[in-house]
C-alpha positions in Angstrom: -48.8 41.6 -32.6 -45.3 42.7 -32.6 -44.9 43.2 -28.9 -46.8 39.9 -28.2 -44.3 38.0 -30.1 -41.2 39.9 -28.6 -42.4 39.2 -25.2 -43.1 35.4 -26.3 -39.5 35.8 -27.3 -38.3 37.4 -24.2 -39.8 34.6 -21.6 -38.4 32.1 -23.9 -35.0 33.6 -23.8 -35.5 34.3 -19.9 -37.1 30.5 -19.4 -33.6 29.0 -21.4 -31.8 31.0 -19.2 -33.2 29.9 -15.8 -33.0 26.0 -17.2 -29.7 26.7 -17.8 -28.6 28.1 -14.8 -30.6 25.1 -13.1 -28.5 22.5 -14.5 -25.4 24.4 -13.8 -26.0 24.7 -10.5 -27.8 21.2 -10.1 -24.7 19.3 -11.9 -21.8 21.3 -9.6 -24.1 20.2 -6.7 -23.9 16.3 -8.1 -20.6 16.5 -8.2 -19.7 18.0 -4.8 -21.8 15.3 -3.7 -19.9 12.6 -5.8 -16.5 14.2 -4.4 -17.6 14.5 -0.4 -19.0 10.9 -0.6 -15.2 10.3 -2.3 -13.1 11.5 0.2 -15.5 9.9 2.6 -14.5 7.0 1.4 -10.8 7.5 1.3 -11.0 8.7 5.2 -12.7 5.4 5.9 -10.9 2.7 3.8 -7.9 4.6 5.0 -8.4 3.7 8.7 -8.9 0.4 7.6 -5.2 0.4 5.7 -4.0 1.9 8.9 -4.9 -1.0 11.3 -3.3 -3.3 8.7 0.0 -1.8 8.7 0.4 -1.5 12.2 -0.4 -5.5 12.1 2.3 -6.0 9.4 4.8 -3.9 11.4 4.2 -6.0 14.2 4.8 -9.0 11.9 8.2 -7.3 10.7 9.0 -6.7 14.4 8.6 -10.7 15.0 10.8 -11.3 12.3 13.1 -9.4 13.4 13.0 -11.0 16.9 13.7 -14.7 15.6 16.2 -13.4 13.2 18.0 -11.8 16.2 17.9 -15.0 18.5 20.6 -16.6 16.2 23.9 -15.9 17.3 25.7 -18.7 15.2 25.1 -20.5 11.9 24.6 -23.4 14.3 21.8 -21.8 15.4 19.8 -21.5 12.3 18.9 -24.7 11.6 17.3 -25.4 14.8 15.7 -21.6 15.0 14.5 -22.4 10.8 11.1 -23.5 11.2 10.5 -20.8 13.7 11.9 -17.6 11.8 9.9 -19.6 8.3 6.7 -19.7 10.0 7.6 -15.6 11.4 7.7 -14.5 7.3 4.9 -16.4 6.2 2.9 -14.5 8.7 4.7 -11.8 7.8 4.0 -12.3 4.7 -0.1 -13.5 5.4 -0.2 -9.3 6.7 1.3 -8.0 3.4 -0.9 -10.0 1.5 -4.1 -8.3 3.8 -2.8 -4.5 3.3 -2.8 -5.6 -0.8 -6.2 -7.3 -1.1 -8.3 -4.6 1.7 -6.5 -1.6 -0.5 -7.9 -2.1 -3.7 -10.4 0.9 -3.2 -8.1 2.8 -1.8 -5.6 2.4 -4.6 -8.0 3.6 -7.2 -9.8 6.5 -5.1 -5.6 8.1 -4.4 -4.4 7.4 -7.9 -7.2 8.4 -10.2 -8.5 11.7 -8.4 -6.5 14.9 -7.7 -7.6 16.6 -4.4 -8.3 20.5 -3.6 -5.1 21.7 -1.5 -7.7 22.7 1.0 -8.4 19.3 1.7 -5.5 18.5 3.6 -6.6 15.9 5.9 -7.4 13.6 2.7 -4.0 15.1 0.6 -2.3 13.6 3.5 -4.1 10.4 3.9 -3.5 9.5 0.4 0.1 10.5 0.8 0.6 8.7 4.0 -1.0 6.1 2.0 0.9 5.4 -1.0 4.5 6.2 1.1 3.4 3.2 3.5 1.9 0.9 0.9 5.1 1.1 -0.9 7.1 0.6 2.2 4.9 -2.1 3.5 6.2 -4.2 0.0 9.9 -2.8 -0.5 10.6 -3.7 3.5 9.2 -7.0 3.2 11.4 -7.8 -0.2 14.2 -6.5 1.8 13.4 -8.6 4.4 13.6 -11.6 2.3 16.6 -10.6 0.3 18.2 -10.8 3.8 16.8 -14.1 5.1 18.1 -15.6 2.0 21.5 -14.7 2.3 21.6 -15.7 5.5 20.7 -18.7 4.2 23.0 -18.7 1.4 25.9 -18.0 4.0 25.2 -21.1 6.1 24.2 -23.0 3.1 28.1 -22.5 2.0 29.2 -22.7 5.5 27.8 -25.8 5.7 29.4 -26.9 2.1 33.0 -25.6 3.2 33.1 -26.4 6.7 34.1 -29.6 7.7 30.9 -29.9 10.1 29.0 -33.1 11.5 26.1 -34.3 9.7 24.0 -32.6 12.0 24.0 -29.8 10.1 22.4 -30.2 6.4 21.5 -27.3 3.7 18.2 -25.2 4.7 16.1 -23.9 1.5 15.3 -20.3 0.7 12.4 -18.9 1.9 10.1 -18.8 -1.3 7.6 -15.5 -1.2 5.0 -14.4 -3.7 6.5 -10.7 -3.4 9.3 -10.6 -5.5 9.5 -7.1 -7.7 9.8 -3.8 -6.0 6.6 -1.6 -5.5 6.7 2.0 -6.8 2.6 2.9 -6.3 2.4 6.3 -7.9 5.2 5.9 -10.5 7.6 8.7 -9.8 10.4 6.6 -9.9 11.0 6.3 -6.1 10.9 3.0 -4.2 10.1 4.2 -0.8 11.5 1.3 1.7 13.6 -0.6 -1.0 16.7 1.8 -0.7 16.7 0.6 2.9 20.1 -0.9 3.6 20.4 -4.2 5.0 20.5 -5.0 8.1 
């Protein structure tokens, strides 16, 4: 009787064993799953991000073209409504990398990465260093427009001029505040120096 109940006792003990190396090895095997599907997803959305800041570069680039076609303060009235509508497409392309990288945002910052996966470590490097450049540039951009704008505004004001030339406004933007992603304390792109 003795040896029927330590051998009851035994497969039970061997049986607790087996279900708990089961659900050990079924849980690991959930979460490799849940982390492959993850950086899945940051290779993909990532691609994505890409396309969009090659578009908003493109849109800096035009910017950059109309602002260089004025030679004068004469010029800038007349070249306004051109280098106005180049920032609010400018802008439009800023506005696409924010609202297509709201995944992406939460699948860099809320999950640390294995140092052997280095092709996603240095997506979601790559992407937080051009998400924040994407914003600083573009408020540097602006700061710039508008005090070239400020200058002619004053040129206009000091200058005895014809009344051809009147005061232009600002160029209003939704982006106003500095963009530090990961919050280390560096703005990538906003210690850019004006051009």
């Amino acid at each position: 009787m003795k040896k029927k109940i330590l051998i009851g006792i035994l497969i039970i003990v061997v049986l607790a064993a087996i279900g708990g190396v089961t659900m050990v090895i079924i849980n690991k095997n959930e979460k490799d799953k849940k982390y492959e599907a993850l950086k899945q997803e940051i290779i993909e959305n990532y691609d994505t991000f890409k396309k969009n800041v090659e578009t908003f570069l493109e849109n800096r680039t035009a910017v950059y073209e109309q602002i260089n076609s004025v030679s004068y303060f004469t010029e800038l009235s007349s070249k306004y409504n051109d280098i106005i509508d180049a920032y609010k497409e400018y802008e439009e392309s800023l506005k696409v990398i924010e609202d297509n990288s709201t995944t992406l945002k939460e699948d860099c910052l809320n999950h640390t990465f294995k140092s052997t996966d280095t092709d996603v470590n240095n997506k979601v490097e790559a992407f937080i260093i051009n998400y924040e450049q994407a914003f600083n540039y573009f408020i540097n951009d602006v700061k710039n427009i508008n005090d070239e704008i400020d200058q002619y505004n004053d040129w206009v004001k000091n200058v005895q001029v014809t009344t051809k030339y009147k005061t232009i406004a600002k160029y209003e933007s939704t982006y106003t505040e500095y963009v530090d992603l990961n919050d280390d304390g560096v703005f990538k792109g906003a210690e850019e120096e004006k051009k």
